[in-house]
N, C-alpha and C positions, 0 to 999 in steps of 0.2 A: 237571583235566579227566578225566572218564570215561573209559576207555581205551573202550567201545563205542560213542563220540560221535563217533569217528572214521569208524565203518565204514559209516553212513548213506550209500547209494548214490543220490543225489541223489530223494528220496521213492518209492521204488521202493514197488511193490502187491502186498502181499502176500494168501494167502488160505491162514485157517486152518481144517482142520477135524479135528476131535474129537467123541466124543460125550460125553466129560467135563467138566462145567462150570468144573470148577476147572482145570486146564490148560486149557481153550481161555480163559477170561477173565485167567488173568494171563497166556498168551505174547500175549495180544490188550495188558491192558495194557503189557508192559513194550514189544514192538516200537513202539504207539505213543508210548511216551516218546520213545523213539531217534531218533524223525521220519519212519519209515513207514508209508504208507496199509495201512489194515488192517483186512479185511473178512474176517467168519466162518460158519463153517458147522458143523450140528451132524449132519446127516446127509450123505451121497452124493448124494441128491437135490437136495437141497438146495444144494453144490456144486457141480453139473453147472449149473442154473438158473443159479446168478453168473456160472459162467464161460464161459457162451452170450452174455451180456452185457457182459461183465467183461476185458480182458486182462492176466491176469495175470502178475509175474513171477516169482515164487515161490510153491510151494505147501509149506504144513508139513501133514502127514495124519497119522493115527492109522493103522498095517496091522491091528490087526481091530477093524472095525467090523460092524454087523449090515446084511445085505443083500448088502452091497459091501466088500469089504474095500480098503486103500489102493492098491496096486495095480492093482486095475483101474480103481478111481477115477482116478489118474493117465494111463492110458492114455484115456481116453474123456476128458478134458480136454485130452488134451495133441491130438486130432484139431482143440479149437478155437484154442488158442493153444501153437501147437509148438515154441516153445522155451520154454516153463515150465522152472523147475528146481525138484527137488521135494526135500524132506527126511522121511527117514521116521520116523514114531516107532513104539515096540511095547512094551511091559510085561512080553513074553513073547519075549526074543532067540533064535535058533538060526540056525545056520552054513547051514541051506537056506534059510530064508527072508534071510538077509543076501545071500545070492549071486545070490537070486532078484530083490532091490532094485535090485542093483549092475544087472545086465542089463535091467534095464528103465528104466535112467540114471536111479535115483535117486541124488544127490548125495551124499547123509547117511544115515545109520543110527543113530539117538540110542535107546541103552534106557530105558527111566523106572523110577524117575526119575531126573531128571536135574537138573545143574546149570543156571543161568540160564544165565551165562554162557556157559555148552557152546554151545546153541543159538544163544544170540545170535554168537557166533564164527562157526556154521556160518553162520548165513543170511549172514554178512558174507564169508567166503569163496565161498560159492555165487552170490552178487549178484555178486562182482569176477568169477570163472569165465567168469558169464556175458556181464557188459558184454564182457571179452575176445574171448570168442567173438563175439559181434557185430559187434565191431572187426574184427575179422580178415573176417567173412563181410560187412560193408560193402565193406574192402580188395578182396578178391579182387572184387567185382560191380564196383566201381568200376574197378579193372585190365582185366576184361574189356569193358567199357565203353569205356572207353580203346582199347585193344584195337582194338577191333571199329570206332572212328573214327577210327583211326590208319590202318587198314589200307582201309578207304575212302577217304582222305584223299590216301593213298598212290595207290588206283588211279586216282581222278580226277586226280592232280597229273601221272601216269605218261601218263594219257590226254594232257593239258594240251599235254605237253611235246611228246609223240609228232607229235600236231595241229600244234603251230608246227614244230615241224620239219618234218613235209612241205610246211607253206605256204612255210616260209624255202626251200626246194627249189625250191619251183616259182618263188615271187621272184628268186631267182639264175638260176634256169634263162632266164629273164624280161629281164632287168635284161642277163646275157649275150648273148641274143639283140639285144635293143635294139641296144647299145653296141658289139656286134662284138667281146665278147671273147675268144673261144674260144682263139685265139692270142695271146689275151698271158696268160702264166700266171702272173705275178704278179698279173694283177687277178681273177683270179676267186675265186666264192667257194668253201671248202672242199666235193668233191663227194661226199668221204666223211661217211657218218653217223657223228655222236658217238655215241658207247658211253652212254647215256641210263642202262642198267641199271644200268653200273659207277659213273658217277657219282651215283647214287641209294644206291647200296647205301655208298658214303665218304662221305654226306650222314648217312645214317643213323646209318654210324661216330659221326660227330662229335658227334651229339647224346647218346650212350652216356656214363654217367658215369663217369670216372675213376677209379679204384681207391685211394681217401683211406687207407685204414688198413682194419688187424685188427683186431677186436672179438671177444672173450671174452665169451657170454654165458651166465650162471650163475642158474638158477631152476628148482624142481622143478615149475611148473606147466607141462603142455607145449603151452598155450593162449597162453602169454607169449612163450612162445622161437618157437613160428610165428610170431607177429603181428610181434617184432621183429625177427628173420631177415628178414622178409617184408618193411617198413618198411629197414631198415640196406641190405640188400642193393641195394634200390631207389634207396638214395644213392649207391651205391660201394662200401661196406666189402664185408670178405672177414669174414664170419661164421661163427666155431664155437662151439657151444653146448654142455653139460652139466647135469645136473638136480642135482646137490648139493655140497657143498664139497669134499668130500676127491676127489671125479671132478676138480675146477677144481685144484689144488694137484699131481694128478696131473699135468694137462695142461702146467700153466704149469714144471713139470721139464720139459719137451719141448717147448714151444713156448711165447714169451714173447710176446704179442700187443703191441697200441698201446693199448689200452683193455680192460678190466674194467666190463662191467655185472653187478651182482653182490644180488641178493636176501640178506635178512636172516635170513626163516624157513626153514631147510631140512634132511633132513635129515642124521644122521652128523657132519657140521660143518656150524654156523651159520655167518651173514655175519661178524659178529663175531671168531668165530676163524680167518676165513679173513685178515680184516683184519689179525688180530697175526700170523697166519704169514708174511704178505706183506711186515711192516715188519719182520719177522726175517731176512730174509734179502735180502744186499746186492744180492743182481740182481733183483729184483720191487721192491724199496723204493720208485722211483719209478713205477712201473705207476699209471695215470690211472687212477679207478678213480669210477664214478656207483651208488648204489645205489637199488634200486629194489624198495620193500617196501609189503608192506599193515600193517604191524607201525607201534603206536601208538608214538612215538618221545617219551619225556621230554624235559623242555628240556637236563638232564643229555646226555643221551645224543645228543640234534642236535647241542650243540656241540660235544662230543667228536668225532664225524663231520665235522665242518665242517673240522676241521682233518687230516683224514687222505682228504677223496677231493674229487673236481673238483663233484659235485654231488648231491641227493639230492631222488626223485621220491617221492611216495603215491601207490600205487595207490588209485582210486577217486577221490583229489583233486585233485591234478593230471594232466593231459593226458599220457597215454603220449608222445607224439610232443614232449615236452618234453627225453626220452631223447635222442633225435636233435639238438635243436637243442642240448644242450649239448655231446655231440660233435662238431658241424658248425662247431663256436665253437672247439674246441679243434682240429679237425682244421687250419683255418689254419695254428697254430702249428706244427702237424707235418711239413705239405707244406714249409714256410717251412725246418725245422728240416732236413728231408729233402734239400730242392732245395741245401743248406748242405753 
């Protein structure tokens, strides 16, 4: 298999534009080999129109074109679909116009020419970037959402209670009357009010999730380590993160967590060497360890993994939240192991 057959972000729309025919017709054909939607443009104008119509999730440009250069083409697209992610290309590189890409969140910075492959990597990193960031920014709308009905939920329920209680007040009050029981003080009812607040707020306790385990999480995208901090935390784990290998090998001399989520491509030390430092040394050997990569995996190189961590996720292919449910599978064994 293709290693680029992997990175297809389920037919994400691209939109290319160049004024050169030859680069805009073959990154036109090779992205649609890969199985993305692929529409192009030969001028500025001409790209503005598509993407009035069009929502794009990636744009590749040329930085100078005539009229308009990339740049600001980017910025006047990105008013209709704002989270585009854009990749730049230029024939003529320089450290102002690179610096000038970066702040105006272009992804990529490719000189020409360039390799196939180059490109085709980036758009596969910039698509996973992006889904990330979606993820995370669904996350948090949904949390507030939550939020904002919990807390509603909360006051009508507050109201609710409040309400029967002074009815249950006046019923006693009632029912006293009736019955003549003022003087017998085992029959009457309670005439102090229950603490309604305190018992809400140990209701609340209770629904809190319990602190399962430490997680380790290691990955230089810091699109990944929000989203899963954000996700883990939400289960119970006690989450600490770092963005490259030799930061996680630091750590783990100082603190040995319950779990290792651990990225392949990264860098200083990859996943891999963090892997043999880990089974090198007697007290990390058994550290649970899930890895979680965009990096195309040989049938070689799965099974070898297969036999050294608890589970192994693709980004882009499988469901993030897939992280989670294999530690929520192992955390059993843990609490079991702990409560032991």
């Amino acid at each position: 298999m293709d290693k680029t057959e992997t990175f297809c972000q389920g037919r994400a729309r691209l939109l290319i534009v160049d004024d050169e025919p030859a680069v805009r017709d073959m990154l036109v054909f090779s992205l649609s080999s890969k199985g993305y939607t692929i529409d192009s443009a030969v001028t500025a104008e001409e790209a503005i129109e598509k993407a009035r119509h069009t929502a794009f999730d990636l744009m590749i440009v040329d930085l100078k074109m005539p009229q308009m250069d990339g740049l600001e083409l980017l910025k006047t697209i990105k008013t209709y679909t704002s989270d585009i992610v854009a990749i730049m290309m230029t024939g003529m590189p320089d450290l102002e116009s690179t610096i000038e890409a970066m702040r105006a969140g272009v992804f990529d910075y490719i000189a020409k020419p360039f390799e196939l492959d180059t490109i085709l990597y980036s758009v596969q990193k910039a698509l996973e970037n992006q889904q990330m960031n979606r993820s995370l920014l669904n996350a948090r709308e949904m949390n507030r959402l939550q939020t904002e009905i919990l807390l509603h939920m909360s006051h009508e329920f507050k109201t609710s209670i409040r309400d029967m209680q002074a009815q249950m007040q006046k019923l006693s009050e009632l029912v006293n009357s009736i019955l003549e029981l003022p003087n017998r003080t085992s029959g009457r009812f309670p005439s102090v009010p229950m603490p309604w607040d305190d018992v809400l707020q140990k209701m609340a306790q209770m629904n809190r999730p319990a602190t399962k385990a430490s997680v380790l999480v290691v990955d230089d995208d810091p699109a990944v380590l929000e989203l899963l901090e954000y996700m883990l935390t939400r289960q119970g784990y006690q989450v600490d993160q770092v963005q490259d290998g030799q930061a996680a090998l630091e750590r783990l001399k100082t603190h040995c967590p319950d779990f290792l989520i651990l990225d392949l491509m990264m860098p200083k030390l990859n996943g891999f060497e963090v892997l043999d430092a880990i089974s090198a040394d007697p007290a990390l050997k058994d550290l649970p360890v899930v890895v979680l990569t965009a990096r195309y995996l040989s049938p070689e190189e799965k099974e070898k993994l297969q036999k050294r961590v608890e589970g192994i996720v693709q980004k882009g292919q499988t469901d993030i939240h897939e992280v989670v449910a294999i530690l929520n599978e192992h955390a059993v064994a843990f609490r079991t192991l702990s409560a032991a």
